[in-house]
Structures are given as structure tokens and as C-alpha cells.
C-alpha positions as CSV (number, residue, x, y, z in Angstrom):
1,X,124.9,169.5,-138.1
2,X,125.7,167.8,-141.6
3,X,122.6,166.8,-143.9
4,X,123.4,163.1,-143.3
5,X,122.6,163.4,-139.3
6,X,119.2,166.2,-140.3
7,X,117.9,163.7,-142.4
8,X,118.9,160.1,-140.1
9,X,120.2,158.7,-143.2
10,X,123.8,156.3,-143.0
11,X,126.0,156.5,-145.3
12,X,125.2,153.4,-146.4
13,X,121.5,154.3,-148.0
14,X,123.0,157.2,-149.3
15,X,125.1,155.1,-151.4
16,X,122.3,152.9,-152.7
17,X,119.9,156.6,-153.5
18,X,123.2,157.4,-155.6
19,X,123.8,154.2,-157.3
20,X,119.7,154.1,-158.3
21,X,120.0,157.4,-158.9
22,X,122.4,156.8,-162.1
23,X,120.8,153.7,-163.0
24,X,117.6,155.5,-164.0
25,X,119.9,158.0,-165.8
26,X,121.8,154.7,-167.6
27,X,118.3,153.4,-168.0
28,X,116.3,156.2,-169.3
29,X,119.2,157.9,-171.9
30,X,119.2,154.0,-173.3
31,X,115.3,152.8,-173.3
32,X,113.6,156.3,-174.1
33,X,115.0,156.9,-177.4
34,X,113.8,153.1,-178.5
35,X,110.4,153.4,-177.3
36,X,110.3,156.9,-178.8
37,X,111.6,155.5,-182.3
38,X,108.4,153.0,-181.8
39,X,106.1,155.9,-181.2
40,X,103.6,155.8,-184.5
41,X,103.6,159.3,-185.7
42,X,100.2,159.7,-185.4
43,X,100.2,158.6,-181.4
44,X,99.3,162.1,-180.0
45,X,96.6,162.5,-182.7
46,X,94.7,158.9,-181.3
47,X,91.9,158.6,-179.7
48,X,91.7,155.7,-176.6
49,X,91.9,151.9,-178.1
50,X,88.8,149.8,-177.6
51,X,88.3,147.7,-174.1
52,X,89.8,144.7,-174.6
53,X,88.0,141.0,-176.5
54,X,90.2,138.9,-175.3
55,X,92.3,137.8,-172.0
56,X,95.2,137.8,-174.3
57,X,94.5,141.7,-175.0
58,X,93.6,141.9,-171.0
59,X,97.0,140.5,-170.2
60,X,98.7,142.5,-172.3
61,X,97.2,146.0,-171.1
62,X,97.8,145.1,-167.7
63,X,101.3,144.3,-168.4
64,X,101.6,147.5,-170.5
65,X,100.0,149.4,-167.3
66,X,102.3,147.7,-164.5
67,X,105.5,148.8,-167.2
68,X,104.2,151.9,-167.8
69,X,103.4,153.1,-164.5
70,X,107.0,151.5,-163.3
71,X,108.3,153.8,-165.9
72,X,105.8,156.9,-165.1
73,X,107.3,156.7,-161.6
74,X,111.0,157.0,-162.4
75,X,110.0,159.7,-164.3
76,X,108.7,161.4,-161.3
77,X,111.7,160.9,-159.7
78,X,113.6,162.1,-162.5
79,X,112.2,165.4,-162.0
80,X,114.5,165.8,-158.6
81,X,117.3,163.5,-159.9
82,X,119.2,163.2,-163.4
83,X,117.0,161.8,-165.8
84,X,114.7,163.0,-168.3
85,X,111.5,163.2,-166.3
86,X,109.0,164.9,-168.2
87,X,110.1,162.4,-171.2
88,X,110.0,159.3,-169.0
89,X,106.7,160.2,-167.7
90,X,105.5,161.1,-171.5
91,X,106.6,157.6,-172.3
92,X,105.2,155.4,-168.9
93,X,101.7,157.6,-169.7
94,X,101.7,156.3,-173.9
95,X,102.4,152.5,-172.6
96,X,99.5,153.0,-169.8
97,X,95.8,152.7,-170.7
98,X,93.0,154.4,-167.8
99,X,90.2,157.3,-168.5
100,X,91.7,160.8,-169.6
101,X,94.9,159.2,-170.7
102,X,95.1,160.4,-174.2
103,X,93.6,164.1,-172.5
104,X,96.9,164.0,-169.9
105,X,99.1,163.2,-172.7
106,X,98.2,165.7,-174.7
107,X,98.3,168.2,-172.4
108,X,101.9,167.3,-171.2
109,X,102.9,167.4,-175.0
110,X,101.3,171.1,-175.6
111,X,102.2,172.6,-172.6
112,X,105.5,170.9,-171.7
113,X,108.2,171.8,-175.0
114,X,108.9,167.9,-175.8
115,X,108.0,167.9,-179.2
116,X,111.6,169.3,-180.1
117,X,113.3,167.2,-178.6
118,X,111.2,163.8,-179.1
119,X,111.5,165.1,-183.3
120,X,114.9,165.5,-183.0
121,X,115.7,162.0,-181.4
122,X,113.1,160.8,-184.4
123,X,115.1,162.3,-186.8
124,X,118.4,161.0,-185.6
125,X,116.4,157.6,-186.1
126,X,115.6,158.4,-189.4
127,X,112.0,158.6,-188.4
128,X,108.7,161.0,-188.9
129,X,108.5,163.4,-187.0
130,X,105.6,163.2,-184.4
131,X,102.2,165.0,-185.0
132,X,101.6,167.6,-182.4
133,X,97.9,167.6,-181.3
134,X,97.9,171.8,-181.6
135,X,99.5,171.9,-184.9
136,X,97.5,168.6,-186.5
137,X,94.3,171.2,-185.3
138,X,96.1,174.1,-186.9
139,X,96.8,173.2,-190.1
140,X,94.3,170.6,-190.4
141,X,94.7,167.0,-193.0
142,X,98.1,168.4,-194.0
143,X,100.9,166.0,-194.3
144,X,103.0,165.1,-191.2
145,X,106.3,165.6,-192.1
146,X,105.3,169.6,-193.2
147,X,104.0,170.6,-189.8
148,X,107.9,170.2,-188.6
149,X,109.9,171.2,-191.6
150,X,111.1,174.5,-190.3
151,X,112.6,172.0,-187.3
152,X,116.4,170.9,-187.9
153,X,119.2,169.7,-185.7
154,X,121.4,172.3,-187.7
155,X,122.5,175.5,-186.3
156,X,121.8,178.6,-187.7
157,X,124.8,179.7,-190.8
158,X,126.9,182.1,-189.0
159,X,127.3,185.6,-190.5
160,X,130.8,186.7,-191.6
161,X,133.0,188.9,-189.1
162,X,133.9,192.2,-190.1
């Protein structure tokens, strides 16, 4: 018995899984770096915005929830399909505004090693580096770019043969 009979799937959905399946990879290695790029460099070092004055402001946060969650949930799925899920989630989470959210997100960004990799697509954008919420703690009021200067996309200078 193949896997197509076990799981009652035709061919057919299996060919619509696969084509969605590298959209979200098309998707996500084109939109994550830009919304990185955007990232403030302070964003992991925020605390929560205010509630929204306005119904503009309302609008806009609910917009940026229904995106963000959209985008939190392909990052799920990521996890078990190509992608970059644990960046894709990262992302959907900073565009997303609920209770705990800036807690979640800097728990993911300690825990979770993203902050190579989000610096090194920063620095390919000639951007700051992101402040880590552990090292910000660490070393305290010291400036930004510092806390990653040991970080470069160069590798190590190979020693001579003998």
C-alpha cells in the first residue's frame, strides 16, 4: 500500500500541497528579507505600543493582525515544508499586536539562533544590525552596532598548508 492510498489523498491534491508548498518557499525567500530590512533595530528591545485613539489606528492593527497571523501560519507550516519557519513566524508575530507578544518574541529570538541570520540579511541590506534583547541586558546603553561587531558574513583566513 503506497502513501497516496494510506492517506486517501488523489493525485490531484497532492499536486495542489506541492504547488503551495513552493509558493510559500517563492513567497517567504522574497517578502522576509524586506520586512526584515524594515525591522527598526531597536524592535526586540520595545515594549508593546499603546491601544489605539483612533479607528484609523484600529483599522490598521487589525489589518496588521489578519497579515500577520496569515503570515505566522505559513510559518507553521514551514516548519514541515521548505520555508523558513521559525523566521516567518518571527516576522507574522512583529506585524501582530495581542497580550505577551513582545514576551513570545523575545523568547523565540533568545532561544531560537535567528539573530545570525536576521543580522546577516541586515547587513547584506546595508542595515544595523538588530539589538538582541539578552545582549541589550548584557552590555547595557552601549551602542548597537558594537553588540554584533565580532559577527561577519566572511569566513575565517585559512592557514597556509605545509
Amino acid at each position: 500500500m503506497n502513501a497516496v492510498a494510506w492517506l486517501g489523498l488523489s493525485k490531484q491534491v497532492l499536486a495542489w500541497l506541492a504547488a503551495g508548498s513552493l509558493a510559500m518557499l517563492a513567497a517567504s525567500a522574497l517578502f522576509l528579507p524586506v520586512v526584515i530590512l524594515r525591522l527598526p533595530a531597536d524592535h526586540f528591545l520595545r515594549d508593546s505600543p499603546p491601544p489605539a485613539k483612533t479607528q484609523v489606528q484600529a483599522m490598521g492593527r487589525l489589518a496588521g493582525n489578519i497579515c500577520g497571523g496569515l503570515v505566522a501560519l505559513a510559518g507553521i507550516a514551514m516548519l514541515a515544508l521548505p520555508g523558513q519557519g521559525l523566521l516567518a513566524i518571527l516576522v507574522g508575530l512583529s506585524w501582530m499586536t495581542f497580550p505577551r507578544k513582545v514576551a513570545i518574541e523575545r523568547w523565540i529570538v533568545t532561544r531560537a539562533h535567528l539573530m545570525r541570520p536576521l543580522n546577516w540579511i541586515r547587513h547584506k541590506g546595508h542595515r544595523v544590525p538588530l539589538q538582541s534583547p539578552g545582549a541589550a541586558e548584557k552590555l547595557g546603553a552601549q551602542d548597537p552596532r558594537a553588540l554584533f561587531a565580532d559577527e561577519t558574513d566572511d569566513p575565517p583566513p585559512r592557514s597556509p598548508s605545509s
